[in-house]
C-alpha positions in Angstrom: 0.0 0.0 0.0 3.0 2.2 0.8 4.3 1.8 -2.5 0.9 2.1 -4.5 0.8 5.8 -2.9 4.3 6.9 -3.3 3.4 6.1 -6.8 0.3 8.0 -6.8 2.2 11.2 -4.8 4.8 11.1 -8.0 1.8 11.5 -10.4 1.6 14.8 -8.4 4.9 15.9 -8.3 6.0 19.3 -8.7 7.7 18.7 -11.8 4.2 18.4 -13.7 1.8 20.6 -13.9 -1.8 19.4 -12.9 -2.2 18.1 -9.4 -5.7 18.7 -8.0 -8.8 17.0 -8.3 -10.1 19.6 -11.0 -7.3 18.4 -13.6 -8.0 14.7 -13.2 -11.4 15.0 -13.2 -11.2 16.9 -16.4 -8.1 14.1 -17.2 -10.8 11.6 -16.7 -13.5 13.1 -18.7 -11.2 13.9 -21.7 -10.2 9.9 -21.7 -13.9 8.6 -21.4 -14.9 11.2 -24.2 -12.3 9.9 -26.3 -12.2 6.5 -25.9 -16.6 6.6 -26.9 -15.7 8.9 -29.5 -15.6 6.4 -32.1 -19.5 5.6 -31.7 -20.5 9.2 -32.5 -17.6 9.8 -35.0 -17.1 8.4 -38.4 -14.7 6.8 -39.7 -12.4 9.6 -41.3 -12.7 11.1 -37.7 -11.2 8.5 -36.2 -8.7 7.9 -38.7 -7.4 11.6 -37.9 -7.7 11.3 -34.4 -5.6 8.0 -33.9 -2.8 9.9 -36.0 -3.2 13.2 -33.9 -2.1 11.3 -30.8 0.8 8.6 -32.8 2.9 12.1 -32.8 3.0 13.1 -29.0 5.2 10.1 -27.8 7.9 12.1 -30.2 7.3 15.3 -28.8 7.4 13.7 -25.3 10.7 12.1 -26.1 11.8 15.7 -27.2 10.4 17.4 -24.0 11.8 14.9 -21.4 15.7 15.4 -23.8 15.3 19.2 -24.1 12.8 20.3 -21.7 14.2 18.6 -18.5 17.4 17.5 -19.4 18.7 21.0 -21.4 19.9 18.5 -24.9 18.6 20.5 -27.7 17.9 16.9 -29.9 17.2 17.0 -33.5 17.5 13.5 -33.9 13.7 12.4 -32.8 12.9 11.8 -36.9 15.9 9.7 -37.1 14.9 7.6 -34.5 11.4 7.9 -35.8 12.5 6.9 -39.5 14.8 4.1 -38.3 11.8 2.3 -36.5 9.1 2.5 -39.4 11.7 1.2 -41.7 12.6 -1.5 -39.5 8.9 -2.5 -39.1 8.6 -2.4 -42.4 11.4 -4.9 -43.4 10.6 -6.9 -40.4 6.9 -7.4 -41.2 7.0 -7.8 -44.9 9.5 -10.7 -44.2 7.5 -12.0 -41.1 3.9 -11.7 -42.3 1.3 -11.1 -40.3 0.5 -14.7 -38.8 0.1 -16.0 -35.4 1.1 -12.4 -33.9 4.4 -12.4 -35.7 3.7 -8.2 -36.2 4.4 -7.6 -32.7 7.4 -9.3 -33.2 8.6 -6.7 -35.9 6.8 -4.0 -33.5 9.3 -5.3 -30.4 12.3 -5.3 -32.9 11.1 -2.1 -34.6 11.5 -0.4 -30.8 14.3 -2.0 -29.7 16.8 -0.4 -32.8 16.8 3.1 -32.4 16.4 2.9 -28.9 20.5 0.8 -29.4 21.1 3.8 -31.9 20.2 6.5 -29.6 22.3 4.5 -26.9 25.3 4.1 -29.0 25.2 8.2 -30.3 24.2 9.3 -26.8 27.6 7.6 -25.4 30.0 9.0 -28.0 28.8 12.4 -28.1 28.4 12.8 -23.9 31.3 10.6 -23.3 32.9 12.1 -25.8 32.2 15.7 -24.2 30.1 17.1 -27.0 27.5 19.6 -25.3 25.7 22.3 -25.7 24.3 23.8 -29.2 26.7 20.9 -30.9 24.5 18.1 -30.1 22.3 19.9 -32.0 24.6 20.1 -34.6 25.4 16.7 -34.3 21.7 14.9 -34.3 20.9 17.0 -37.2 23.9 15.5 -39.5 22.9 12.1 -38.7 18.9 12.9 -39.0 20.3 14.3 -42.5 22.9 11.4 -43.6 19.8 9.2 -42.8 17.8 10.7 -45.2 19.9 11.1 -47.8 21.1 7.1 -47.7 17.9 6.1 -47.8 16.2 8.0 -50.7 18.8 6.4 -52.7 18.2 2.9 -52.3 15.5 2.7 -55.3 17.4 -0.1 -57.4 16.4 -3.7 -57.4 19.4 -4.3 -55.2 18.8 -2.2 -52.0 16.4 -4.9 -50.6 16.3 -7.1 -47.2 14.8 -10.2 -48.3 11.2 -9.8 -49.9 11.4 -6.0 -48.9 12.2 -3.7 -50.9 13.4 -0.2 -49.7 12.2 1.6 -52.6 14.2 4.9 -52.5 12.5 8.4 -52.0 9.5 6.6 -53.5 9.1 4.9 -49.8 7.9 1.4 -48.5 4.4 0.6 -49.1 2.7 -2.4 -48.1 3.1 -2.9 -44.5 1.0 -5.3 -42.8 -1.1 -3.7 -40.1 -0.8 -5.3 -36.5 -2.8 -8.3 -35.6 -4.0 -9.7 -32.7 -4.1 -13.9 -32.4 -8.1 -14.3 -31.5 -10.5 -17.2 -30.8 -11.4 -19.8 -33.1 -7.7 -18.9 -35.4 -9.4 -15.5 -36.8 -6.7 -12.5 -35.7 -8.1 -9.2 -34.6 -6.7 -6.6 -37.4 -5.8 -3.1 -35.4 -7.3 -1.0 -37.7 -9.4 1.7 -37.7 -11.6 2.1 -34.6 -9.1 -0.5 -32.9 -6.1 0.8 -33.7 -7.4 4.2 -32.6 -8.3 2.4 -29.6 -4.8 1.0 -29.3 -2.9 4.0 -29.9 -5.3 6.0 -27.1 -4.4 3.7 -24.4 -0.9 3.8 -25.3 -0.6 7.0 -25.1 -3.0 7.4 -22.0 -0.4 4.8 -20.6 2.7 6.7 -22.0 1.4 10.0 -20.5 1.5 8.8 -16.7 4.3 6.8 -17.1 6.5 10.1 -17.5 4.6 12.0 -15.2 6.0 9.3 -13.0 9.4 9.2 -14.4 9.5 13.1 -14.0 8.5 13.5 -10.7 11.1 10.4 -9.8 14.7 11.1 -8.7 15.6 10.0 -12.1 13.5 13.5 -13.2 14.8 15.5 -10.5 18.6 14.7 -11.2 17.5 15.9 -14.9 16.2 19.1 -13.8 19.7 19.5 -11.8 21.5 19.2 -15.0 19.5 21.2 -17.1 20.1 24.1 -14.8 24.0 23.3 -13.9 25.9 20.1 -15.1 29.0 21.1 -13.3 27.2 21.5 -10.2 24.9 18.6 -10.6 28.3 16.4 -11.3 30.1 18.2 -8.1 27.0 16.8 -5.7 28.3 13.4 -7.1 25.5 12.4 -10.1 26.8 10.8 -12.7 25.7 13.5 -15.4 27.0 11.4 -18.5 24.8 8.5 -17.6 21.5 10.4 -17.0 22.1 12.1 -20.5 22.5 8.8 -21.9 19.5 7.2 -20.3 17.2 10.3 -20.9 18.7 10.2 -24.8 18.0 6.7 -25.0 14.2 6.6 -23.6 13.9 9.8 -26.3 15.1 7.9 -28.4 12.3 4.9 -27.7 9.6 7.5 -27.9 10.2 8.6 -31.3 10.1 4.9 -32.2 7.2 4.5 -31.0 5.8 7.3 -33.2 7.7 5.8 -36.0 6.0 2.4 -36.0 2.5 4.0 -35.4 2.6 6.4 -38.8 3.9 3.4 -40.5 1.3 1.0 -39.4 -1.4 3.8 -39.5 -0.5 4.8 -43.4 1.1 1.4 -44.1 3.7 3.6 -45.7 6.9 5.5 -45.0 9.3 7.8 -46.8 13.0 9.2 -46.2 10.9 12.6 -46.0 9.7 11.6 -42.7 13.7 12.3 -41.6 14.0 15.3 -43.8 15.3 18.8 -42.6 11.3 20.2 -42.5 10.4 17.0 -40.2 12.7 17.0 -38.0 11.9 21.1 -37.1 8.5 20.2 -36.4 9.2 18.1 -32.8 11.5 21.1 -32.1 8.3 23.5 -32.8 5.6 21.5 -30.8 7.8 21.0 -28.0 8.9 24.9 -28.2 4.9 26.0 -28.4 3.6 24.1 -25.7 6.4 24.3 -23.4 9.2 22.3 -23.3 9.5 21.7 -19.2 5.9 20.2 -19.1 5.0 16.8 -20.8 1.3 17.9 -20.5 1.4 21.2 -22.1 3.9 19.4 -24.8 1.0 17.0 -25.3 -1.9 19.3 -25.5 0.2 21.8 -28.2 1.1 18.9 -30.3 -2.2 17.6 -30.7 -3.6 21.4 -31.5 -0.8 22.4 -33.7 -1.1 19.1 -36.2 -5.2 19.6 -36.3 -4.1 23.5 -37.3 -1.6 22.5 -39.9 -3.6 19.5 -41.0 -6.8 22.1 -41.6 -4.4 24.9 -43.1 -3.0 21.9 -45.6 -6.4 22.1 -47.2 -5.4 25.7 -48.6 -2.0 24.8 -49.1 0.9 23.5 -47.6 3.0 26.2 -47.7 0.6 27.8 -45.0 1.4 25.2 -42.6 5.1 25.4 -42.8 4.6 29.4 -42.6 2.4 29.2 -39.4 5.2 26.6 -37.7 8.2 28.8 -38.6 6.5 31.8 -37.0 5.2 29.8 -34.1 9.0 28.9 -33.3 10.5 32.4 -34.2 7.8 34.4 -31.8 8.3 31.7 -29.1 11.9 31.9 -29.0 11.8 35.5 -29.5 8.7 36.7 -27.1 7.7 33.3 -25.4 10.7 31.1 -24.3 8.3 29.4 -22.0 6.4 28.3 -24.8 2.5 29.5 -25.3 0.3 26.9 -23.7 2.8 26.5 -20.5 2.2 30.3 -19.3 -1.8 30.3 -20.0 -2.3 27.2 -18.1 -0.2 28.6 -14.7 -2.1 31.3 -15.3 -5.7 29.5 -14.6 -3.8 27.6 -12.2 -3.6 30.8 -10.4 -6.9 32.1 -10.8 -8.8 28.9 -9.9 -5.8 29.1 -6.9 -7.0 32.7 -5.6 -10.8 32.0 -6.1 -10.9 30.1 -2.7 -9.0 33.0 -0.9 -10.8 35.1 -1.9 -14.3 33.9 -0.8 -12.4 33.0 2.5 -11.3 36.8 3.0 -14.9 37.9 1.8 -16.6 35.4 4.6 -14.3 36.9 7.3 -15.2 40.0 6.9 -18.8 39.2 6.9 -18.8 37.4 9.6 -16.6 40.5 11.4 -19.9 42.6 10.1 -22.2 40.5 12.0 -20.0 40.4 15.0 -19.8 44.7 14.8 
C-alpha cells in the first residue's frame, strides 16, 4: 500500500503541472470522451484522431531530452525513420501470422532505442554539449535521409522487402492480434485508434511518473548546472544517456504507429522540414511540461492538417512563425504560461471567498 501511494504522490509531483482534483477529473472526462468517440464519430474522424495522438510520444521524447534534461535533440525523426523502416522490413519478411507483427513492433522499438544508446555515449562521453549536439543529431537525421532516398534499385532490398528509394515502402502489414477460433483481430481503424489512445494514456503517466522520480529531478539538476549537478556526485554522463535513450524509444514508438497507420513511410519523414516540427511543438507548448507538450502537439497538427487544405505552404509558414515568436517573445512556450495562469486564478478564487466570509462574519459580529 506504501508503495501504491508513493506512486500515486509522483503523479503529483511538482515537476508536472496538474495536481488537483479539478485536472483529473477533467483528465478523466477527456479519456472517457475519447475512448466513446468512435461511436458518435465516423470513420475519417477516427482515422485523424488516432494519427493526432501517434505524434506526441515524439514530442514527449523531445520534451523529457530538451525540456528537462537541457539536450537540444534534432534527432527524434531519425529515430522515428529508423523504426518504421525496421517494421517495415521486419513485417513484410515476417507476415502477419500467429502475432508475428508484434514481433517486428518489439524489434522495430528495440533499434533506435540501441542507436540512440550508441550516439548518446560517444557524443556525452565524448564531451560534445551544448548547441553541438544539435549540430550533431541534425547530421545524422540528414545522412539518414539522404542514404535512404537512394536505395531505389532492385538491389537495395532485405529479403522480400524492398526499400524503394524516395518513393518509400508501401505495403506494410497492419498489426494483428491472435483471436478465438484462429481469426486474428486486425488493429485498424476504430481498434487501432483504440490501441494507440491507451498507449498513449499509458505513455502519459508513465512520465509523469518518471518526471517526478529522482531520475527527473537529477534531470532538472543538469538542465540548470551540469557542473554543479556532477560536483554533488551524479553521474551527469549516464542520466544524459539514459534520458537520450528513452527519447530515443519514444520517437520509435511514433515511428512504428505512422507506418502502421499509413502502411507507408518515406526518407521525408527524416527530412530537414520533419525534424523542425518536434523542435516547434515542443517549443509551443512548453518544453519543461510533458502535458502542455501534449496538448500543443495535438492542436498544432489539427491547425496544420486544416491549413494543408489551402496549401501547404501555409502550414510550414504558421510553424516557422510559431517557433521564431516563441523563441523570440515566449521562451516558456505559449500553452505552458496560460495554463499557470488558470492555475492561479482557480488558486486565488478560494482566498478570496475566504477573505470575503471573514469579513462578513466581522460585520455581524460589529
Amino acid at each position: 500500500m506504501n508503495t501504491l501511494t508513493r506512486a500515486l504522490k509522483r503523479l503529483n509531483g511538482t515537476q508536472t503541472l496538474g495536481r488537483g482534483r479539478a485536472f483529473w477529473s477533467s483528465f478523466a472526462v477527456t479519456a472517457v470522451v475519447l475512448t466513446l468517440a468512435p461511436a458518435f464519430a465516423e470513420s475519417y474522424i477516427v482515422n485523424n484522431l488516432a494519427y493526432f495522438l501517434l505524434w506526441p510520444f515524439m514530442a514527449l521524447g523531445l520534451s523529457l531530452i530538451w525540456g528537462h534534461a537541457g539536450i537540444l535533440s534534432f534527432g527524434q525523426t531519425a529515430f522515428f525513420g529508423l523504426a518504421g523502416y525496421s517494421y517495415g522490413v521486419i513485417s513484410i519478411n515476417l507476415g502477419d501470422a500467429n502475432g508475428l507483427t508484434w514481433v517486428a513492433f518489439a524489434a522495430a522499438l528495440i533499434l533506435p532505442t540501441l542507436l540512440a544508446a550508441v550516439v548518446g555515449y560517444f557524443m556525452f562521453y565524448g564531451g560534445v554539449r551544448d548547441v553541438f549536439v544539435g549540430i550533431v543529431t541534425l547530421s545524422i537525421t540528414l545522412v539518414m535521409e539522404t542514404f535512404m532516398a537512394q536505395t531505389a534499385g532492385p538491389e537495395w532490398a532485405i529479403g522480400t522487402a524492398r526499400l524503394n528509394g524516395f518513393n518509400g515502402m508501401s505495403n506494410m502489414p497492419p498489426l494483428t492480434v491472435p483471436w478465438f477460433g484462429g481469426e486474428a483481430l486486425v488493429l485498424e481503424g476504430t481498434p487501432f485508434y483504440w490501441f494507440v489512445l491507451a498507449l498513449a494514456l499509458v505513455v502519459y503517466l508513465a512520465l509523469r511518473w518518471l518526471v517526478n522520480s529522482r531520475f527527473g529531478n537529477v534531470l532538472v539538476a543538469i538542465r540548470e548546472n551540469p557542473d554543479r549537478a556532477e560536483m554533488l556526485g551524479y553521474n551527469v554522463r549516464l542520466y544524459q544517456l539514459a534520458v537520450f535513450a528513452i527519447g530515443g524509444a519514444l520517437a520509435g514508438i511514433s515511428g512504428v504507429l505512422y507506418t502502421t497507420w499509413g502502411s507507408y513511410i518515406t526518407p521525408s519523414s527524416m527530412g530537414l522540414t520533419a525534424a523542425a516540427l518536434p523542435i516547434v511543438w515542443t517549443a509551443a507548448g512548453g518544453r519543461k511540461d510533458i502535458t502542455t507538450t501534449f496538448i500543443a502537439t495535438v492542436f498544432l497538427l489539427w491547425l496544420s492538417q486544416t491549413l494543408a487544405v489551402r496549401g501547404a505552404q501555409y502550414a510550414l509558414v504558421l510553424m516557422g512563425a510559431i517557433l521564431l515568436g516563441v523563441v523570440l517573445v515566449a521562451p516558456d512556450g505559449l500553452v505552458l504560461p496560460v495554463v499557470r495562469a488558470v492555475g492561479r486564478l482557480v488558486a486565488r478564487k478560494p482566498r478570496s471567498d475566504t477573505a470575503a466570509d471573514a469579513r462578513a462574519a466581522s460585520q455581524e459580529v460589529a
